[in-house]
N, C-alpha and C positions, 0 to 999 in steps of 0.2 A: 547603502540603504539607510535614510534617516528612521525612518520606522523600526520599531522593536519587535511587529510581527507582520507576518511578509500580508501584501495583502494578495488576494485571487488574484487580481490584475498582473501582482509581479506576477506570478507562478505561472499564470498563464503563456504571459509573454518569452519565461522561460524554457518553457515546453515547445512552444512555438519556435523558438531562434533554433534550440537542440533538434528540432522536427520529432521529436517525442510525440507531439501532437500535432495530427494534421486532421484539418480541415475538406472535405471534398464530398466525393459519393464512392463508397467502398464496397466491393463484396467480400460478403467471410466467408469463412473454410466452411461452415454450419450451412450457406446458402443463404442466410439473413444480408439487407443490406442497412449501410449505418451513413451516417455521415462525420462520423469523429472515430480517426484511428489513433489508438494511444501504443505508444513502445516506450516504456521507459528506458529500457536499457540505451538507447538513445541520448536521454537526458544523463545518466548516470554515468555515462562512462566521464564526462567530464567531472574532473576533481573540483571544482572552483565549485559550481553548479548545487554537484551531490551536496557540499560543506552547506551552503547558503540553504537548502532545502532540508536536511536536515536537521541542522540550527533552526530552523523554522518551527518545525515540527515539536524539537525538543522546548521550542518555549514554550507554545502549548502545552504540552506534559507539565511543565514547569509551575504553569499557572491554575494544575489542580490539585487538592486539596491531598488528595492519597498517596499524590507522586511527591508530593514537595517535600509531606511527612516521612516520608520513606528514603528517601537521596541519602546518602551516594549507598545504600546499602539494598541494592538491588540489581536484577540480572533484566540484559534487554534480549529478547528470541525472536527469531523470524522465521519464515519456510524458504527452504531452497526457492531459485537463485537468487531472486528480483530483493527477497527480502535482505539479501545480507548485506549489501552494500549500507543499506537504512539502518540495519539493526547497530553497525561499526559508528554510522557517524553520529546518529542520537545517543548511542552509549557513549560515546566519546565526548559529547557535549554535555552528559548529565552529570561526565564520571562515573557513569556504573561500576560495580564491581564484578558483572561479567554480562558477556555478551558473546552470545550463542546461538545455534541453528539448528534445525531439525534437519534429516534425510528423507526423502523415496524410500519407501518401502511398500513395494507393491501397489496397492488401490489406499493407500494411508503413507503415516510420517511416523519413524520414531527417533528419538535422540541416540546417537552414537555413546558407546560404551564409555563409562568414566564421565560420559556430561552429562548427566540427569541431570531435571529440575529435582532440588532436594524438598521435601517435605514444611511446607510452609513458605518458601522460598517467595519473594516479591517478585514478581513479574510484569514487564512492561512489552507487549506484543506487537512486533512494527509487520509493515513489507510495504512494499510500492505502492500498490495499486488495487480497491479494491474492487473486484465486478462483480460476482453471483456469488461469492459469500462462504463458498465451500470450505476453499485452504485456508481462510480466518475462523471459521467453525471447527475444521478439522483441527488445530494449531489448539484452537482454545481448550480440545476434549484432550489434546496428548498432554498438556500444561496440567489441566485438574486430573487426570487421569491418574499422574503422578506426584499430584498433591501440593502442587506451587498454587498461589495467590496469586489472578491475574490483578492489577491495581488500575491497570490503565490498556488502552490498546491504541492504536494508529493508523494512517496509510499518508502518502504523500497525495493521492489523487484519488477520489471519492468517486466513482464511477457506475454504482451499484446498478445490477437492475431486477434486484428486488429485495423485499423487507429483510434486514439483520437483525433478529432477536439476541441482543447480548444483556440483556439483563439490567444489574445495575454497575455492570463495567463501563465509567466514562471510555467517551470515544472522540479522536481526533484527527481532520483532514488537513491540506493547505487548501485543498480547491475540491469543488464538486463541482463534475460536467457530467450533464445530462446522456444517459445510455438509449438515446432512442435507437430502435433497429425494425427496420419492415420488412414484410417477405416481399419479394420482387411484384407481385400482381398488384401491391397495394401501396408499394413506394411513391411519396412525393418527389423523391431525387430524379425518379425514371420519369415519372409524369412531366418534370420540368425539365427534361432532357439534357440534365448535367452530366457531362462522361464518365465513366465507369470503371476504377479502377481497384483490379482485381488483389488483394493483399491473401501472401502464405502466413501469416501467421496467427490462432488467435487473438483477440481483444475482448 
């Protein structure tokens, strides 16, 4: 890649070769139908892939003013699972000097014993993917809860489908695709009689 930051196009096409992202008429577990199913873990399990998306990512971080001041003397955290592969390879490309995860804990997340965010501590918040906003809000309350500094936040694939009030924490994607999803009676996919295939798992 002659480029120093990936553009949509690559990302897309990488999602696409990995089938990370497909393209079609879907039904979800919820009953909603979509026309874009995303699976990172897909794209991710390839190591070449993950390094290039990552590196990605980490330039962005690079190029803002709170993270640049702050390098190498800060920690990168993500939520279990999708987030940790991200949170390795961006801390690994910024040099972090740590790079950590939350756990499940019941209906919320907390850090495992001996890894707290320490009080003041710099914070850079990654994960894969983001859709409805929750486990990035959940992630942001257990990080100040405990008194860490988010600086910056991330996702590899911007997905949302709906508003993320994060304040004045810079925020950074590789690609945003559109979250359209219709309920069956009122589906364009159905109406244009594209076939219908059934996906286990959420998106």
């Amino acid at each position: 890649m002659t480029d120093i930051l990936l553009s949509q196009t690559e990302v897309f096409e990488m999602l696409h070769q990995t089938q990370a992202l497909r393209e079609g008429h879907f039904a979800l577990p919820c009953g909603e139908h979509a026309r874009y199913f995303i699976q990172m873990p897909l794209a991710l399990r390839h190591y070449r892939i993950t390094k290039v998306l990552c590196v990605g990512l980490s330039r962005l971080f690079r190029g803002c003013r709170e993270v640049a001041t702050t390098l190498p003397h800060c920690s990168v955290i993500a939520p279990p699972s999708g987030g940790i592969p991200v949170a390795f390879g961006v801390g690994e490309a910024l040099q972090a000097e740590q790079i950590f995860w939350a756990e499940q804990d019941g209906g919320g997340y907390r850090f495992r014993q001996y890894m707290e965010v320490k009080k003041g501590g710099k914070c850079i918040l990654v994960d894969d993917v983001l859709r409805t906003g929750q486990t990035l809000r959940a992630m942001m309350d257990l990080i100040l809860g405990a008194g860490g500094d988010i600086i910056a936040a991330g996702v590899l694939v911007d997905q949302r489908m709906r508003e993320l009030e994060l304040g004045d924490i810079p925020f950074f994607s590789l690609i945003q695709i559109q979250a359209d999803r219709y309920q069956p009676d009122a589906c364009p996919l159905c109406q244009a009689e594209i076939p219908l295939d059934e996906v286990r798992e959420w998106i």
